[in-house]
Each structure stands twice: as C-alpha cells, then as structure tokens.
Phi, psi and omega in degrees: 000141175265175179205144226226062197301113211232075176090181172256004179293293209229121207240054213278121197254124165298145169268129169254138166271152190300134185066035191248174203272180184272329205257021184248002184288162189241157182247142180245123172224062187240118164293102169344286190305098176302145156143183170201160198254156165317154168292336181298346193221013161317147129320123186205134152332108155022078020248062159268005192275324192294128157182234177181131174316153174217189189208043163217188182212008151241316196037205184228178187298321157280007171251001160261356191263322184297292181305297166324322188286329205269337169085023172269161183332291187241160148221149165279114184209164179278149122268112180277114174317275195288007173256012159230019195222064187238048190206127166297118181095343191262143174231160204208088176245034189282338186291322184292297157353293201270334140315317181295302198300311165294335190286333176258012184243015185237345186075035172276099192252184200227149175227127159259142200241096171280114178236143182037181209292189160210149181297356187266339168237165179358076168027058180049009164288184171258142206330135132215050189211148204297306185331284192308332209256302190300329171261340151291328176296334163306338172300285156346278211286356170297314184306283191315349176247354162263359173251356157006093167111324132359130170270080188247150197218120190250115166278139182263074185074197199222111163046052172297000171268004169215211204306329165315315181270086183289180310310329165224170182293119180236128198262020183257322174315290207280000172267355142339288196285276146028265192288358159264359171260322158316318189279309161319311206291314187289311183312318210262345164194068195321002187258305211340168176244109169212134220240163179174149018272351193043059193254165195286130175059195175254079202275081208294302159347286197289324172298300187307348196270279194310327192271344166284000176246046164076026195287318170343302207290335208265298205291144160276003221175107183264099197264144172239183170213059196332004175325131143248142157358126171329323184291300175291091181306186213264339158340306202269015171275339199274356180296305228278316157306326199287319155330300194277355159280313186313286197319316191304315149311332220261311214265327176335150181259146155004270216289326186263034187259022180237019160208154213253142163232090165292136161274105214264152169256093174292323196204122239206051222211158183256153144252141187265024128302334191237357153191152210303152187306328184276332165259045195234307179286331158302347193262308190313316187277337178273334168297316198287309185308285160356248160003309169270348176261333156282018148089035160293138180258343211222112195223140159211125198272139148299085078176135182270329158212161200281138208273339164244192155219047153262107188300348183247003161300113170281345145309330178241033219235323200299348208271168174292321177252158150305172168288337152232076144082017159319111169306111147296148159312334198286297168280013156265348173267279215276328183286351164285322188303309196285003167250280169345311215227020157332129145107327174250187215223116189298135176262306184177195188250101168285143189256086170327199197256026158235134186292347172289009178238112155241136149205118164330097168236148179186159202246170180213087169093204153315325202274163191211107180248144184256150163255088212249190152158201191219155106346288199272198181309148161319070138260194187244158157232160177277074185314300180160182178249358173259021147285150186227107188256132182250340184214162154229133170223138207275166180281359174264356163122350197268133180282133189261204167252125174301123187285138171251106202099005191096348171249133191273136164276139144278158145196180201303352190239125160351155200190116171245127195247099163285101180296159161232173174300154358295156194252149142270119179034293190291326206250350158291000000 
C-alpha cells in the first residue's frame, strides 16, 4: 500500500498496483475525522501558521524590518503576570499594545504566553492556592477583554512540565490553574482561542495527566515543544504526533466530537551550537513542510535571534539571525518557503516507496507545487512522465535543475517544483 497523508484525523490510503509506476496511484483524499477546529487554528495559507519566538514587545527597526522581508505569519512572546500586575488589581498593558499594534501593522497574529508567578501572590511561586489561581484568573480575564478581537491566540504557560512551573512540576497544580483561568477567558471573551499545555518536547506522561483531569474540555488546541537532539531531524517528530493524536481521541469529551483539537508545535529549534549553520538551514523548512503535511495548523520556529555571542552557548544559538542581525542559512531557507509557497496551503504527503522521502504537496487555486528532499543518501525518483515541472527552486532560494519525465533528484535540503497543468490523476 502507498499512502498519501492528509492531517492526523485521517491517514488516508493509495492503492498501489503491482509493478505499477507512481504517476499511476490513486488518491482518497476525505477526511475520516468529521469536525472543524477554531478558526484561529484552521489549516491557512501559507505563512499564516508560519513564525517565530521572538523576545521583545518593542523590538527595533531591524527586527522588524527583517521579519517583514521573510514575511512570517505569527510570533510567539510572553506575557508576564508579574510585569504587568505590581499593584494588586492595577494592570499595565501598554508594552503589550505596542507589540500587538506592530503585529498588526505587519499582518501578523500573536500566541500570548500567560506565564509564571508575581511576588504578590504565593510568594511568587506559580498559582497553587484558591487566592493565587482566583487573581490570575482575574488578570487572565483583563487580558482577554482588552485584546477582544484581536488577532491573539492565549496559550496556558510555557513547559509547566518542567522547571517553569515553580517550585517544581505539578499537573495537579497547574490543571488547577487551568480551570480556573479558562472559563475567565471565555467569559471575558467567547471568540478566544486558547491553546495548551506547551509542554517541553511531547511528553506523554504529563499530557495523559492534563488530559484525564479535562484540559480537552478547556483548550481549541494542544501545543507541544518538539525538541530533540541534534542527531534527531525534525522527521522524526511524526511517530510522536501520531501517538498524541491516537490520545487526543481517546480523551476528548463526548460533547466535543463534532471539533478537531489540533496539534499545534508552539515552540521548535536546532541551536547552531549543537549543529551546523548550513543543516539548522535545511532543518527549519523540513520542520515547517513536516508540520503541514501532517496537519499541524501552526509551527513556530526557536529563534527568531539569537540571545548571545558565545558560539559555544546553546542558548544562545537558536536564532534565523546573530546577534547582529547576520542572516543564518536558517533565515534565508525561511524567507524562500514563504516566497516559493505564498498563498498555498499543504494537501498532504506522499509517501513513496521510502520512508526517507518526502513530498509534500501543495495548492493553490489550481496551481500546484511539490516540496520534495531525503533523509538518506541523494538520489532521484520517479515521480512519473505525466508531472511536468516548469520551475525549481532551492531551499536557499536558488534555481535548481527543472526535472525531466518526473525525475526528480532528492537530496537532504528542500526543492520546490511548480508544476503545470495537465496534473496526474493522483494530483486532481
């Protein structure tokens, strides 16, 4: 069997016939999983899904100048309790303004990070007293009625499965916290968006935990933070969804089967301390193409810059730029995806007859582009003679060689092949 992969609801399966060529599979392409997700967490073109952490709320003419040229979607940034609450009850959100307001003047939406203590409650640990969880959900619900309308996305902490969550981790604490901030947020704005646990890497423990004390009933959205080894490509994240889609099922409540609770990658990165600037730039496009063909609506890549200039800090490494503003390979590979694929939106993956081969695809309209590369070694395959590539382009932006008859060369960095019509079959 081939297999043509359309999201995580639905895996959906090609027939292969024996001995028969690539361009001769047939496609199913009905999503199983009935439902629709918030709109805030739809499947969207091209880059609106697409983005990056950042670590400012004004930032300067070049990180804004930068971001604009590459052209992402979204960004990620914290909202600090206690740096906007150091008056009990008095709230102060103007630096959160002036972020929101460039973001909208960039075509930008935002994932706001309600996160860690204030020194005013429980001793500046994270909420875990009737007190402590009743004045963030009040915090919680100021937000939510000054950003009303907004293109804001509210995430519920930052990796509360580990050390963020003080003093140490508790899933009893923080789904505590949880049900008492969510339901402010819904009051204070029934449209919200709201995402969770944003826990570090895709921790199954710590998810099975939240999700048997209801977080399903709370979130639009299950944000994870795929880290891996260095060793480990961004591939090898798709066992881990699938796992956590099977979970995502098992636990959903009743009353919610007619909505998709999609798995969003909040937060994502290689440091080009622990691998080189030229593959950190092959990884970033192979995470974001991955991510949509498995039916991620949202992928935001760890870093947007980088936080030091110690070359052997891994911390300080993460980022698309230097620390002054230096293009990596990593943000010349992202300002291509988002130029090569404006506009179109990933259908799914086919899956050849190696699992180290991806291609990707996806439209627009009529129009149609493949996104191919490997795992392994270089070589090509045979897509078929009736695709017809009219343009190639590389993932650093560079024009490749137009494949002739369907064969396509892979190798490890992305290659985007705009077809023209007539399409085969499998691609109507």
């Amino acid at each position: 069997m081939k297999r043509f992969c359309i999201g995580l609801a639905a895996l959906a399966m090609v027939v292969a016939w024996p001995g028969c060529a690539l361009d001769q599979a047939h496609f199913e392409r009905t999503l199983t999983g009935p439902g629709t997700p918030h709109p805030a967490l739809a499947m969207k073109p091209v880059p609106e899904g697409l983005g990056v952490n950042i670590h400012f709320y004004k930032g300067n003419a070049k990180d804004w100048a930068m971001l604009s040229e590459a052209g992402v979607g979204i960004v990620r940034m914290d909202i600090s309790w206690a740096g906007a609450e150091k008056k009990p009850g008095e709230y102060d959100f103007s630096h959160y303004d002036t972020l929101v307001g460039q973001l909208q003047q960039h075509h930008m939406r935002v994932i706001f990070i309600l996160d860690y203590g204030n020194p005013l409650y429980d001793d500046g640990l994270s909420p875990h007293t009737d007190a402590g969880r009743a004045a963030y959900a009040r915090f919680a619900s100021a937000l939510a009625a000054h950003f009303a309308g907004k293109p804001v996305i509210w995430e519920l902490w930052n990796e509360p499965n580990i050390s963020f969550w003080k003093p140490s981790p508790n899933v009893g604490d923080y789904m505590a916290w949880c049900k008492a901030v969510v339901p402010a947020i819904r009051k204070a704005d029934p449209n919200a968006c709201i995402i969770g646990p944003a826990s570090s890497r895709i921790d199954i423990k710590f998810l099975r935990g939240c999700f048997q004390r209801g977080l399903l009933k709370l979130v639009d959205g299950v944000s994870v933070h795929p880290y891996r080894g260095s060793k480990n490509p961004p591939e090898t994240a798709v066992r881990e969804y699938k796992r956590l889609a099977n979970m995502i099922a098992q636990y959903k409540p009743k009353h919610r089967a007619g909505t998709v609770i999609p798995i969003l990658s909040g937060e994502w990165g290689y440091t080009t301390a622990g691998v080189s600037r030229e593959t950190q730039g092959k990884y970033l496009p192979r995470q974001w193409l991955t991510n949509m063909a498995y039916g991620l609506p949202i992928s935001i890549w760890y870093d947007w810059h980088d936080d030091g200039k110690d070359p052997k800090e891994r911390e300080h490494n993460f980022g698309t730029v230097t620390w002054d503003y230096k293009p990596k390979p990593a943000y010349t590979a992202m300002k291509t995806l988002i130029a090569q694929l404006g506009g179109y939106t990933a259908v799914g993956r086919l899956d050849t007859d190696k699992d180290d081969d991806y291609v990707v695809t996806l439209r627009k309209g009529g129009s149609v582009i493949l996104a191919c590369w490997t795992l392994g070694d270089a070589h090509t395959i045979d897509l078929g003679h009736e695709v017809h590539v009219i343009k190639a382009v590389n993932y650093l932006g560079k024009d490749a060689t137009v494949p002739e008859d369907g064969k396509v060369a892979l190798s490890d960095g992305p290659v985007y092949l705009t077809l023209r019509a007539p399409y085969p079959k499998w691609l109507k």
